[in-house]
C-alpha positions as CSV (number, residue, x, y, z in Angstrom):
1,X,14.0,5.1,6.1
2,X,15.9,7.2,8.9
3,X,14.3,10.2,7.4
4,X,10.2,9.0,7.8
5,X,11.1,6.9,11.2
6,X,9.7,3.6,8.5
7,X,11.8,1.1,7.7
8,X,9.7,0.0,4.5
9,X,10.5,3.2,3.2
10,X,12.3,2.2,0.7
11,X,12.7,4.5,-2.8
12,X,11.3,1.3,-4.7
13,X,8.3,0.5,-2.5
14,X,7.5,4.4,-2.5
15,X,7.7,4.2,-5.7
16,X,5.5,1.2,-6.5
17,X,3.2,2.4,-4.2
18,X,2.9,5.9,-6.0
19,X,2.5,4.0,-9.3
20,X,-0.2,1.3,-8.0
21,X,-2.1,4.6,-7.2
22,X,-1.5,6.8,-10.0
23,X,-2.5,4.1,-12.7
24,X,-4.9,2.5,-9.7
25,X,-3.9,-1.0,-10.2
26,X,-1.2,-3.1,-8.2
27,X,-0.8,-4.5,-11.7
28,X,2.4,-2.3,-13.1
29,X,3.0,-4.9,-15.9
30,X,3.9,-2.2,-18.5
31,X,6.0,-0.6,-16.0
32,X,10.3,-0.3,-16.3
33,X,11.5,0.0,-12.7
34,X,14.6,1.8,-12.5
35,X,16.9,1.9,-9.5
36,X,20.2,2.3,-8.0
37,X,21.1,-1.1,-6.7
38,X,19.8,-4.6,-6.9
39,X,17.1,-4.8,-4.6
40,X,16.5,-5.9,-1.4
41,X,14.6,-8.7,-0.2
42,X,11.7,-6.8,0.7
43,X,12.0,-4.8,-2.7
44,X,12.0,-8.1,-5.0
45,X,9.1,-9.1,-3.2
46,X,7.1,-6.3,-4.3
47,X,8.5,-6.3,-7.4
48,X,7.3,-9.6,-7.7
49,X,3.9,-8.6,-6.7
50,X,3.5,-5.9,-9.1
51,X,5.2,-7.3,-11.9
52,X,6.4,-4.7,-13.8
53,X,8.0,-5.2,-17.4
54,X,11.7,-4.8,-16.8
55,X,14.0,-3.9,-13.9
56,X,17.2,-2.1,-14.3
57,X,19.6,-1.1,-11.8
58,X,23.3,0.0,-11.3
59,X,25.0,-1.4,-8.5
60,X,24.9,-4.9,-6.8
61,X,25.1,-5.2,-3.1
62,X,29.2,-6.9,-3.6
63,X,29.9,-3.8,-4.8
64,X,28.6,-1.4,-2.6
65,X,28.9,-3.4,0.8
66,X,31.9,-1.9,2.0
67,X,30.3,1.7,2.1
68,X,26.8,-0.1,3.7
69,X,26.5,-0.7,7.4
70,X,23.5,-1.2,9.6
71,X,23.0,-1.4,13.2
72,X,19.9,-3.4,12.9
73,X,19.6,-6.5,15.5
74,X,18.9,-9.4,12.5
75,X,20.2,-7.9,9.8
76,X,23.5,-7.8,8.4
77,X,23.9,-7.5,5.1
78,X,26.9,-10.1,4.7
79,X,24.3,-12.8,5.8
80,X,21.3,-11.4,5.6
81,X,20.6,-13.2,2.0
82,X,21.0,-16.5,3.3
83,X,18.4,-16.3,6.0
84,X,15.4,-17.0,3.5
85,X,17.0,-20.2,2.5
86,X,16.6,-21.7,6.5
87,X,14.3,-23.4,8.0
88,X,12.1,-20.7,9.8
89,X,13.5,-22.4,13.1
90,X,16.6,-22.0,12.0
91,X,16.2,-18.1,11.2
92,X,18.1,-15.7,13.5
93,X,14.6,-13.7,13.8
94,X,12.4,-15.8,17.0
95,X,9.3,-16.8,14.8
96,X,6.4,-19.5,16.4
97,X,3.6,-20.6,14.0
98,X,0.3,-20.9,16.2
99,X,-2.6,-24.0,15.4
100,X,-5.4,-22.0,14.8
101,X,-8.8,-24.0,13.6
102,X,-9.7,-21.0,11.3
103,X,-6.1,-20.4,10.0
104,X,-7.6,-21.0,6.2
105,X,-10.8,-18.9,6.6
106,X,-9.3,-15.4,5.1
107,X,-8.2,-17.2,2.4
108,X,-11.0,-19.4,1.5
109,X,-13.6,-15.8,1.9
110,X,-11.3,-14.1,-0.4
111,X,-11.0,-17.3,-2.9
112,X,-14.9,-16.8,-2.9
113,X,-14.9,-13.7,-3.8
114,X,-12.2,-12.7,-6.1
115,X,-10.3,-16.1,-7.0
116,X,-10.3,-18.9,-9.5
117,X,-9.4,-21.9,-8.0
118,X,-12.9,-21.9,-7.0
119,X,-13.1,-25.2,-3.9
């Protein structure tokens, strides 16, 4: 992350991204992820997304919070777990949901073209 200037950058998104490419599917269901600690929010969700077989790691965030510290505005790691259980008014990150008429349109044109639940 503070080497590329990215904070995505994480060694498991690299990682499944360099994967999805290699094998060029985001589909890494016969895939072992191995890392060094249990993952991060962002991490599990693209774990989630590319489900692969089996992940193994080493470390769990109790254990290595005492050598972890970030100067990032929202996040903290002591609490940073518990935000995605709140309300998203409730969040410490300012999010507003906008009424658009067309909100469902992306959705519904990519439904039509790729999904099942065909409405």
């Amino acid at each position: 992350m503070a080497q590329t200037n990215d904070p995505t950058a994480h060694a498991e998104t690299l990682a499944i991204q360099d994967a999805c490419k290699k094998l060029g599917t985001e589909h890494l269901t016969d895939c072992e992820i191995y890392i060094l600690a249990s993952p991060c929010p962002m991490c599990l969700g693209a774990m989630y997304y590319c489900s692969p077989q089996k992940v193994t790691y080493i470390t769990t965030r109790e254990e290595y919070k005492t050598y972890y510290r970030d100067d990032r505005k929202y996040f903290e790691l002591e609490n940073f777990y518990d935000e995605f259980s709140k309300s998203t008014d409730a969040r410490r990150l300012p999010m507003t949901q906008v009424d658009h008429s067309e909100r469902l349109a992306p959705y519904k044109l990519w439904n039509e073209k790729h999904g099942t639940n065909k409405a």
